[in-house]
C-alpha positions as CSV (number, residue, x, y, z in Angstrom):
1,X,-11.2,8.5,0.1
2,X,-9.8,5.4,-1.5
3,X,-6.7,4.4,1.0
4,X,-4.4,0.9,0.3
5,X,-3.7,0.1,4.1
6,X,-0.9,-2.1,5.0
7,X,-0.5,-4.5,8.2
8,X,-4.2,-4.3,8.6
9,X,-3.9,-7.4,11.0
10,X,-1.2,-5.9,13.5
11,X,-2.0,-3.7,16.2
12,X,-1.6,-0.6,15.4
13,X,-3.5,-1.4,11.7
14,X,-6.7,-2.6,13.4
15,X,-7.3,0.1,15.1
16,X,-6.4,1.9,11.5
17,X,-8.4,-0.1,9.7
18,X,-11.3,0.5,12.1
19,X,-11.2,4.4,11.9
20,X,-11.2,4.8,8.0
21,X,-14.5,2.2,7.7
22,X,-16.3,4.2,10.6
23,X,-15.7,7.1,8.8
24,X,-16.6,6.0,4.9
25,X,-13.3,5.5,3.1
26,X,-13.2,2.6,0.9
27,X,-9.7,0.5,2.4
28,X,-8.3,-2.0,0.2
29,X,-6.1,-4.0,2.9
30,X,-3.2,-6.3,1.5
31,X,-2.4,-9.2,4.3
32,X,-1.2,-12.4,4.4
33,X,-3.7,-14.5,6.1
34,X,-7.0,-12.7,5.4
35,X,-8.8,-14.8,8.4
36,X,-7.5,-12.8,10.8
37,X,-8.8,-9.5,9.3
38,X,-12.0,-9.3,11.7
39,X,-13.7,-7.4,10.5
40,X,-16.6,-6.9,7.7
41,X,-17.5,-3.9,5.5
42,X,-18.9,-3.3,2.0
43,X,-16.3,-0.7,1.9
44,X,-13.2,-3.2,2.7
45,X,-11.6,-5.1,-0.5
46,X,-9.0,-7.8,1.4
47,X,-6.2,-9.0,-1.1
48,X,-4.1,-11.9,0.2
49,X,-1.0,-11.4,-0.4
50,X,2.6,-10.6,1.2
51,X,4.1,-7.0,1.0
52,X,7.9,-8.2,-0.3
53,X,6.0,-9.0,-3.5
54,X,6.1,-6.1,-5.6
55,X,3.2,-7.3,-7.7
56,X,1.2,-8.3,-5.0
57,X,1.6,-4.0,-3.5
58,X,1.2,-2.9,-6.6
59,X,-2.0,-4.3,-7.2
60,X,-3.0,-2.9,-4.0
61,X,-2.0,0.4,-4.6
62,X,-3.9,0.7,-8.0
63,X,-6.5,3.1,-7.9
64,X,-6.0,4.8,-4.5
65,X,-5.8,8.0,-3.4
66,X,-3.2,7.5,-0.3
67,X,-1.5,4.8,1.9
68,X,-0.5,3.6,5.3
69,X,1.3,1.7,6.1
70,X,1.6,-0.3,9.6
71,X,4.0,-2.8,8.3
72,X,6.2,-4.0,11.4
73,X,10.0,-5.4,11.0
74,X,8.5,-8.5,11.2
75,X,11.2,-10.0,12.9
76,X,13.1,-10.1,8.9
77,X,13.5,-7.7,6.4
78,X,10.0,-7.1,5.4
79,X,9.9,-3.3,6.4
80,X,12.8,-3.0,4.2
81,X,11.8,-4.5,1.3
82,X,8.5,-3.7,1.1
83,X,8.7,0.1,1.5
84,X,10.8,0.3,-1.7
85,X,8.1,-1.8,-3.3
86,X,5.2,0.7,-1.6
87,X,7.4,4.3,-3.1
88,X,7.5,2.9,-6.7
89,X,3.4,1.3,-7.1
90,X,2.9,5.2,-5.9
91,X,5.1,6.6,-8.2
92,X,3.9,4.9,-10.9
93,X,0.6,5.7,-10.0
94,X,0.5,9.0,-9.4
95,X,0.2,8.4,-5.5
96,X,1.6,11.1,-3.2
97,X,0.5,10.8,0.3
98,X,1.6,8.2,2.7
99,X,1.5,7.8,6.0
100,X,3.7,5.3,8.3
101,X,4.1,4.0,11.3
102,X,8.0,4.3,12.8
103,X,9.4,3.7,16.1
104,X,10.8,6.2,18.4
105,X,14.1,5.0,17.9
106,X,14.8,6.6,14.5
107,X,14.0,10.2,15.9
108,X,16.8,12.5,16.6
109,X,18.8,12.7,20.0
110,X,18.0,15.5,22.1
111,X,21.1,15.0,23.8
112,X,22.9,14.0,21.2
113,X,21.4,15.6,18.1
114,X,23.6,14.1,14.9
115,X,22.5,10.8,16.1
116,X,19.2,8.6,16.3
117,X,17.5,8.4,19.9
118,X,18.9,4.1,19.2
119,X,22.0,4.9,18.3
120,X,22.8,7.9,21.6
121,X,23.3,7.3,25.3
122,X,19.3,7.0,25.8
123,X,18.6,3.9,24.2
124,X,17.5,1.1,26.5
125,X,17.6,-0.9,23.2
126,X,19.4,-4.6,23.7
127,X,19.0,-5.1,19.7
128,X,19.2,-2.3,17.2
129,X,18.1,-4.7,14.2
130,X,14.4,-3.2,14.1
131,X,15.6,0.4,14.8
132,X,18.4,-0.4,11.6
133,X,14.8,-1.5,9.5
134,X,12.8,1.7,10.4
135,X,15.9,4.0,9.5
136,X,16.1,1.8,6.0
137,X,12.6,2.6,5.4
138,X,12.7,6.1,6.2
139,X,15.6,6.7,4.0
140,X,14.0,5.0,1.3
141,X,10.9,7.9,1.9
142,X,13.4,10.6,1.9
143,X,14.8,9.9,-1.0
144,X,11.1,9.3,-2.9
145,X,9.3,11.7,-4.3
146,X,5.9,11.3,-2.1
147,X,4.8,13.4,0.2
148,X,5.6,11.1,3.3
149,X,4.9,11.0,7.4
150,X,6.4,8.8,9.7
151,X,4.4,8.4,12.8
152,X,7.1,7.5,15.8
153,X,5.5,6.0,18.7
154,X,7.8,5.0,21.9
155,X,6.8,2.0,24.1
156,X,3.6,0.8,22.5
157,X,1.4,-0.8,25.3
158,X,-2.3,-1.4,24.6
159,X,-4.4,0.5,26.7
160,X,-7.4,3.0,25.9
161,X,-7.9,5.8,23.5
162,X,-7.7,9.4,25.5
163,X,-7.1,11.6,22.7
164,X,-4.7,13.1,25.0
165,X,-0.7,13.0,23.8
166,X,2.2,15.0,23.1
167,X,3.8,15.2,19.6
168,X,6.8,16.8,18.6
169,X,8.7,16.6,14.9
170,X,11.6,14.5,14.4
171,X,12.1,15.0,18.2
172,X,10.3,12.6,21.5
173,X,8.5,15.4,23.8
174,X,10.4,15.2,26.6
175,X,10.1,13.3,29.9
176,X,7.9,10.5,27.3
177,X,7.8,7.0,28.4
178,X,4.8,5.4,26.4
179,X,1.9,5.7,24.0
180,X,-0.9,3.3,23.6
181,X,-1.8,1.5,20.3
182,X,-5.2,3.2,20.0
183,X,-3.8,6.6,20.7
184,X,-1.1,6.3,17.8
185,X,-3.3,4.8,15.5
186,X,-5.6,8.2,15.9
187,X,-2.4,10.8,15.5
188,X,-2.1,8.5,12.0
189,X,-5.2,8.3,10.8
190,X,-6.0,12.8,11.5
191,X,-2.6,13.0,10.1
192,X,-3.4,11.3,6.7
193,X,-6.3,13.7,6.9
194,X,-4.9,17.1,7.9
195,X,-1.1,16.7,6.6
196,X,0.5,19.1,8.8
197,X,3.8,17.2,9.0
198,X,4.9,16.7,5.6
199,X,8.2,15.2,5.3
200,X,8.6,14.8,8.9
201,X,8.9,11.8,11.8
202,X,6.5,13.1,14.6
203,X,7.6,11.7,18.0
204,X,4.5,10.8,20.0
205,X,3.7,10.2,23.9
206,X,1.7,10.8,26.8
């Protein structure tokens, strides 16, 4: 499969990036210092490039079949301004499947169920600037017309792969305290694949 990946140099998107060339898909990654993409494939097309520049996604997105995207907050507006940028290169394309990476914070309150986990009693959040971002970009997906996933890790520690996690839609399993990068970038990647949670945040833990 041809797949546009995004934040291909951050953690979660190396691990990414790693799965889909092990396994044959032809990536083209759009990043903003292409040195730090380690990695070398025939299969693996690296654009330089920033992901607030709607030219610069679009000519990612040409000619694939799906995207990712691990774009973080970036510590700005990037998520925000770049996902808008990511729904309309797909639209115009004819692109329907995306997957994303999200944060835990933007999934629903157990205890509190009209409001995000960030915004209820639960949050152990000191800033709710980056959980503001992720609810921006997921908005912008609900309103799109693509067929979209957003993968909702909680604490995000690196640490192995075990294959071995919990996931639950638009909810956090209960009693979940952390996921490690490797083991969210494999619920992603098998979810692009098997797209058994259309339209849906997936809360994910150990």
């Amino acid at each position: 499969m041809n797949i546009a990946l995004f934040g291909a140099t951050g953690r979660v998107g190396k691990e990414l990036l790693s799965y889909l060339l092990r396994d044959g898909h032809f990536v083209t990654a759009l990043v903003r210092s292409p040195e730090k993409v380690d990695v070398a494939s025939p299969n693996l097309k690296v654009i330089a490039g920033d992901a607030a520049q709607y030219e610069d996604v679009l000519k990612t997105i040409k000619n694939q079949e799906a995207v990712i995207s691990a774009l973080s907050t970036d510590g700005q507006q990037l998520l925000s301004t770049a996902t808008p940028h990511i729904i309309k290169a797909m639209e115009s394309n004819q692109i329907k499947r995306i997957v994303t990476i999200g944060t835990a914070g933007i999934l629903q309150s157990p205890t509190q169920p009209d409001l995000y986990r960030y915004q209820s009693n639960e949050s152990r959040r000191k800033t709710t600037r980056a959980a503001e971002e992720h609810v921006t970009a997921y908005q912008h997906l609900q309103s799109s017309s693509l067929m979209w996933t957003i993968v909702c890790p909680t604490y995000l520690p690196d640490g192995t792969l075990t294959k071995n996690y919990r996931f639950t839609p638009d909810f956090l399993p209960s009693n979940g305290k952390e996921i490690s990068v490797q083991d969210t970038a494999h619920f992603a990647y098998h979810e692009l694949l098997n797209n058994k949670f259309i339209y849906k945040r997936v809360g994910i833990c150990y």
